[in-house]
N, C-alpha and C positions, 0 to 999 in steps of 0.2 A: 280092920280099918288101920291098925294099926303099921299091919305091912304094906299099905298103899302110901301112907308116908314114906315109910321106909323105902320104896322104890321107887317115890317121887327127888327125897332127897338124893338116891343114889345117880338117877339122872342127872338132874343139876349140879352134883360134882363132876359128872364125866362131860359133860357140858362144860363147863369151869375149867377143867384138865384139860380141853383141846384149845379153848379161847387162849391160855397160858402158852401153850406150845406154841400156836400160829405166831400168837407174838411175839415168843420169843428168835423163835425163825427167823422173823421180818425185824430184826432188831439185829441178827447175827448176820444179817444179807441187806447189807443198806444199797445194794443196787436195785431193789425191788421196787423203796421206797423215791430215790432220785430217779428212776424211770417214770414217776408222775409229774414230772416237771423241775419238782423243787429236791434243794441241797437240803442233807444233813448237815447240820453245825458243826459234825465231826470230820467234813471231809476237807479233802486235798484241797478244792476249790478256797475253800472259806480260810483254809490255812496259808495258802499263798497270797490271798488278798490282806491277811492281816499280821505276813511274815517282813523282815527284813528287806526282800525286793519289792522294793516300794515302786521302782522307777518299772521293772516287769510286768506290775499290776497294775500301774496305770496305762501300760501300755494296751494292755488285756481290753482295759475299761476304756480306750479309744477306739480301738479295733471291731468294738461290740462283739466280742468270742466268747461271753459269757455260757449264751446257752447254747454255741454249740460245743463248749466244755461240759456243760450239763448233762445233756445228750452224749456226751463220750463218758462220762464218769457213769454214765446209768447204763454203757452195755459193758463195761471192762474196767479192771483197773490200769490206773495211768503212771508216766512214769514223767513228771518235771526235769527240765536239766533247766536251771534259772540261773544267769547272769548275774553277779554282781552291779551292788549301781553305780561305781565307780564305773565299768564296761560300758553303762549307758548313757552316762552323765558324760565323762570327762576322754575317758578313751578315744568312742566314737568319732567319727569324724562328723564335723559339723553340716554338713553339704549331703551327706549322707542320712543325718538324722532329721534336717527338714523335706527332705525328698521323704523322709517316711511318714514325715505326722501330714503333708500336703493331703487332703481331701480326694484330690485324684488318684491318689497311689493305696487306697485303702485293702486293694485285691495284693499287693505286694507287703505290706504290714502285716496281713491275718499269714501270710503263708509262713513272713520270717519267724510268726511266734509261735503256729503251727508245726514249724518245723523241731523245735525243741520238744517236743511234745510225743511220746510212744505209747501207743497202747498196750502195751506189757509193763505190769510189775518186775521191775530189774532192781534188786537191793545192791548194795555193795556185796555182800558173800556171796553174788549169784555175776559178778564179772571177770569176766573169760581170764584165763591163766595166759602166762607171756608165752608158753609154749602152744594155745590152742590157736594165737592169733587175733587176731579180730572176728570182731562178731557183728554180721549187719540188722539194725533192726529200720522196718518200717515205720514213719511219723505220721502222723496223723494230715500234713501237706503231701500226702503220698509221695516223699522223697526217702532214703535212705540216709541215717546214721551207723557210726560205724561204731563198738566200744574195746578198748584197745585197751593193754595192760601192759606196759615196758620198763625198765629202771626204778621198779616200785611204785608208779604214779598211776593211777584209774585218768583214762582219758575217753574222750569221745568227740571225734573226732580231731581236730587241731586244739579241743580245748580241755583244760587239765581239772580233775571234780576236786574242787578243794574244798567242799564240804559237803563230804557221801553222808547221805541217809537225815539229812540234815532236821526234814519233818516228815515225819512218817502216820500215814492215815488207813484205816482199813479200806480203802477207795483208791487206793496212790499214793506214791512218795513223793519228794524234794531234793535232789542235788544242786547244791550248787559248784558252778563254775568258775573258771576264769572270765572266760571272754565272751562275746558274744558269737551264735552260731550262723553265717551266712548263707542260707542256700544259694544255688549257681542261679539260678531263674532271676532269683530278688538282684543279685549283682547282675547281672545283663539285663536287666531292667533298668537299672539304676543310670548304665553307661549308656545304654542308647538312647535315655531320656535328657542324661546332661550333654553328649553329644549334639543331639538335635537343638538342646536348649542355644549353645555354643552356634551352633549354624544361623539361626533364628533370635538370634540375641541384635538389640537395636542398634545402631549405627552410630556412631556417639556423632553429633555435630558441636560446631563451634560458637562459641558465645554471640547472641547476635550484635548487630551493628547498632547505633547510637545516632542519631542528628544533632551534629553541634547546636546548632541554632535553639532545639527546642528540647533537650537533654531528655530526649526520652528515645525508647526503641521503637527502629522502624519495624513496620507488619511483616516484611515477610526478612528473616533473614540469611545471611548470606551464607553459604557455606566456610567453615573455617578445617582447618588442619586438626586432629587430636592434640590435646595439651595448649591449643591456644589459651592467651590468656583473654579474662573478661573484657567485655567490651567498654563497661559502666568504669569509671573510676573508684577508686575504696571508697571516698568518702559519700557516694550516692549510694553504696552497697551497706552503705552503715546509718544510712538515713531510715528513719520508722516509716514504717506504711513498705508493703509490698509493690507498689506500682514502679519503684525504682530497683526493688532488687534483679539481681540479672541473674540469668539461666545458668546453672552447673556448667564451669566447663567441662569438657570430656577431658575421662585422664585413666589411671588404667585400673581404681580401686571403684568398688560398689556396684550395686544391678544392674546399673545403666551405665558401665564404665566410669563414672565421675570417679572423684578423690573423694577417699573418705577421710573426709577432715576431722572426725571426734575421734577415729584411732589414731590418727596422727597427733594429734593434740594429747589425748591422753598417754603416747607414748614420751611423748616431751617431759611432760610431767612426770611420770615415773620415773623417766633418767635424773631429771633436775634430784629425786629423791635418793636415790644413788648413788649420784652420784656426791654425796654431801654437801653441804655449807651454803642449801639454798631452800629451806623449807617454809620461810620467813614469804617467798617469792611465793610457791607452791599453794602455799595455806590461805593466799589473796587471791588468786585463778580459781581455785575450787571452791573455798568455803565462804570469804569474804564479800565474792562478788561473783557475777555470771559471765567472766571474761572468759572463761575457758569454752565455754558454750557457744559463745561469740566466737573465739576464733575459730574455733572447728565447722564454726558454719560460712566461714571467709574463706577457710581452706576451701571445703567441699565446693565451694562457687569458683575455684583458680585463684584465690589471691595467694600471692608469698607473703613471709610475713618474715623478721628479723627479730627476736628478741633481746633488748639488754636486758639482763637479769642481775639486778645487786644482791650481792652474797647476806647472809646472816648478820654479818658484823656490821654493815652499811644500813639492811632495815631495821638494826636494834636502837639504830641514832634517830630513827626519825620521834620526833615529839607528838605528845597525845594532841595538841592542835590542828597539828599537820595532817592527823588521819580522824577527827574528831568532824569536821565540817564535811556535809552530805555530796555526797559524790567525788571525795577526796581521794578512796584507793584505788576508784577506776582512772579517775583523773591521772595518778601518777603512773600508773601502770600504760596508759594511753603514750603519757611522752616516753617509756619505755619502748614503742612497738613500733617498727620501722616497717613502713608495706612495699619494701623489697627484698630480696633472698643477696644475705650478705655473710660473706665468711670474712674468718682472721685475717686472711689473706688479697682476697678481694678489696679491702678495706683500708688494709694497711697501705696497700698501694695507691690507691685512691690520694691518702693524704700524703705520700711521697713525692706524688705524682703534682697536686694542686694546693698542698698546703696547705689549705684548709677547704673542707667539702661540710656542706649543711645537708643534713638527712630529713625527710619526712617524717612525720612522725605520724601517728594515727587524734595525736590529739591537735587538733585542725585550730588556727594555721600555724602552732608554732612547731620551729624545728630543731634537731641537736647540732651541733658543731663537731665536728671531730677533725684531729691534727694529729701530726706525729709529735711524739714527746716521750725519749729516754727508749727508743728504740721501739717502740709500741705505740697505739693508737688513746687519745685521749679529748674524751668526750667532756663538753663544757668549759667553762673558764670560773678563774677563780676557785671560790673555796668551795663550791657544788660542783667541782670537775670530777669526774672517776677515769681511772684507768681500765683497759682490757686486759682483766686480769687471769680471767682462765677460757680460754678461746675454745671454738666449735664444740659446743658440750653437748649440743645436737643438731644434725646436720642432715637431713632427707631430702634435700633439694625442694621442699615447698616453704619448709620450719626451720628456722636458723636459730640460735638459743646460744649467746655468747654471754659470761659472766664477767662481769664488773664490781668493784670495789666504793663504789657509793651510788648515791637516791640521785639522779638528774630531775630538775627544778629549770622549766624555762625561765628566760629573761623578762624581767616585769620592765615593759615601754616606759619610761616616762613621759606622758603625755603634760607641754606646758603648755597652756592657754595663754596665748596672747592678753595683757590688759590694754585697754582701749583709757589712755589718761582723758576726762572731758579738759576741754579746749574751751577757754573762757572767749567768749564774743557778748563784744561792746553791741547792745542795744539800745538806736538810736529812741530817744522820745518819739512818740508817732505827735505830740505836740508842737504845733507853729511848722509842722512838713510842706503845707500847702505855702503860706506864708514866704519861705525859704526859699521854694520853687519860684514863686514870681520874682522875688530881688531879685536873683541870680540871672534872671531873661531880661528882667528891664537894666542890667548893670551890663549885659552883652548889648544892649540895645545905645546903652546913653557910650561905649565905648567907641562903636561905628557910626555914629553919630561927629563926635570930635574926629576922628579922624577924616571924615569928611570933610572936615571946617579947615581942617590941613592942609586939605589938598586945593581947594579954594584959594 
């Protein structure tokens, strides 16, 4: 009895000794385990999703390549070349990188990221010497990469491994790159899609047409020239309620050919920062108020726009009153904003020309004054007059942006009311009226009377 233990026990350790070997096996072969679907925690996959190329992984996880990464990491090991995300952020070209996340182009996205992708384990000690040449290997987009070795540098193809071996997994490595890798298929895909886009792109039309009489747009409108300007005047385009605002002109920025008035706008601004001694101006447009917003959306509609801009030294004079009452720094920034496209030049002559010329302003109905004075142009009279004091600071032919030396303040009307002095009237007694009446007829009566007696 005693040896039927003993050969029971010997069993269940040889039992025990194989259960240990299998597993260890399938512990030492994680491709057994990722051929049922799922990732080990140890692999390539799960290292790249939680590495440095942040911007590569989500590309991954747009493309949904997940599991047919699965499916490659479960019959082979793999070899990553992964771009930096500088390469996909900032590099890239713009136009290029919404062509790839568009919905439509999903079969050209899987191939671009495919294409970095080789089913062969290739470490750094295992690439080709400058004397074997290049070496082609197979991607998993069934295209060819090539891995090159010149001047000291591991390359593959046009792009340089600036960090070989970088994560390394029993399942696949990590290189990373320079740049990004483009297949030829994905760029001619790319071109003859914005190509066609270019053939098939809308026809820009001209702002429609207006009815004096009832200030509104007719139904159907008329065709205009590219670059016309709007039809509505500023001050309807600046009126609340959509019913007035007018159609984009065509011009040669944005989807639809319009002007893109928020680039233009926020390039003005960035100059105004630049170019110093206007931040004071800058810090009212952006932060203070939603004029900057506004006017990019005048541009983008055709309007030109002129700006006086008072330097630093000029906004530091204005008093906490002056900017304390509600709607006061759009207010002043309004008589600032001329809604026509005017240079140094343009202007100076202007008042050469007529001596003095009154500007529009955008703050309705008052306007600026501007004269020649000491060789240059000077806006206002009196002691709220500035001069142009630093000319064309930015100049795009939609955005005009001249610097000036003080705050312009419209003229306050004096409105005097006529006084009306009362006028003293004698009122008669309405007593003894009747009385008064009859004397006065029998006193005509007894007078024609004697004269009668005369003529007898």
């Amino acid at each position: 009895m005693d040896r039927r233990i003993y050969g029971g026990s010997a069993v269940a350790n040889l039992i025990l000794f194989l259960l240990l070997s299998s597993s260890s096996a399938l512990s030492k072969n994680p491709n057994t385990s990722s051929g049922s679907g799922q990732i080990n925690s140890n692999s390539v996959l799960v290292a790249l999703l939680d590495s440095r190329y942040t911007e590569l992984s989500e590309l991954v996880e747009k493309a949904l390549l997940l599991q047919t990464l699965e499916d490659a990491v479960g019959r082979h090991n793999i070899t990553i070349f992964a771009p930096r995300n500088e390469a996909l952020e900032r590099d890239l070209d713009p136009e290029f990188k919404r062509f790839l996340l568009e919905p439509g182009n999903l079969k050209s996205l899987q191939t671009l990221l495919m294409f970095h992708i080789i089913p062969t384990r290739v470490g750094s000690d295992q690439w080709p010497s400058e004397d074997s040449g290049r070496v082609k290997h197979v991607t998993l987009a069934n295209d060819h990469l090539h891995l090159i070795k010149g001047d000291g540098r591991k390359m593959v193809d046009s792009a340089e491994i600036i960090r070989p071996d970088d994560l390394t997994r029993p399942d696949g490595l990590i290189h990373g790159i320079e740049q990004l890798l483009i297949p030829r298929s994905v760029q001619e895909d790319f071109n003859r899609r914005r190509s066609l886009r270019s053939i098939s792109a809308v026809l820009p039309e001209g702002a429609p047409e207006v009815d004096p009489r009832t200030n509104r747009l007719k139904k159907k409108p008329a065709p205009a020239p590219a670059g016309s300007p709007p039809a509505l005047p500023i001050k309807s385009a600046m009126a609340p309620g959509p019913s007035l605002a007018p159609a984009p002109a065509p011009g040669p920025g944005g989807k639809r050919h319009h002007f893109d008035g928020e680039a233009q706008v926020k390039d003005f601004i960035h100059t105004l920062l630049h170019y110093g001694g206007y931040n004071e101006m800058a810090d009212i447009l952006v932060n203070l108020t939603s004029l900057a917003t506004e006017m990019g959306r005048l541009v983008s509609e055709g309007y030109v726009l002129t700006v006086l801009a008072p330097n630093d030294e000029a906004m530091v004079k204005l008093t906490t009153d002056q900017l304390s009452e509600p709607g006061a720094p759009e207010q002043i920034v309004y008589y600032h904003i001329i809604p026509e496209y005017q240079t140094e030049e343009s202007m100076y002559n202007s008042v050469r020309r007529f001596g003095k010329v009154k500007f529009d302003t955008l703050r309705f109905p008052h306007k600026v004054v501007a004269k020649e004075a000491d060789g240059s142009v000077k806006f206002g009279d009196g002691e709220r007059s500035a001069y142009l004091f630093d000319p064309d600071i930015y100049t795009d032919g939609r955005i005009s942006v001249q610097g000036i030396d003080g705050v312009l303040f419209p003229e306050v009307e004096e409105v005097v009311e006529s006084v009306k002095k009362p006028v003293k009237k004698v009122v008669q007694p309405r007593r003894g009226n009747l009385l008064e009446v009859a004397c006065r007829m029998l006193g005509a009566i007894g007078k024609d009377a004697s004269y009668f007696t005369k003529c007898r």
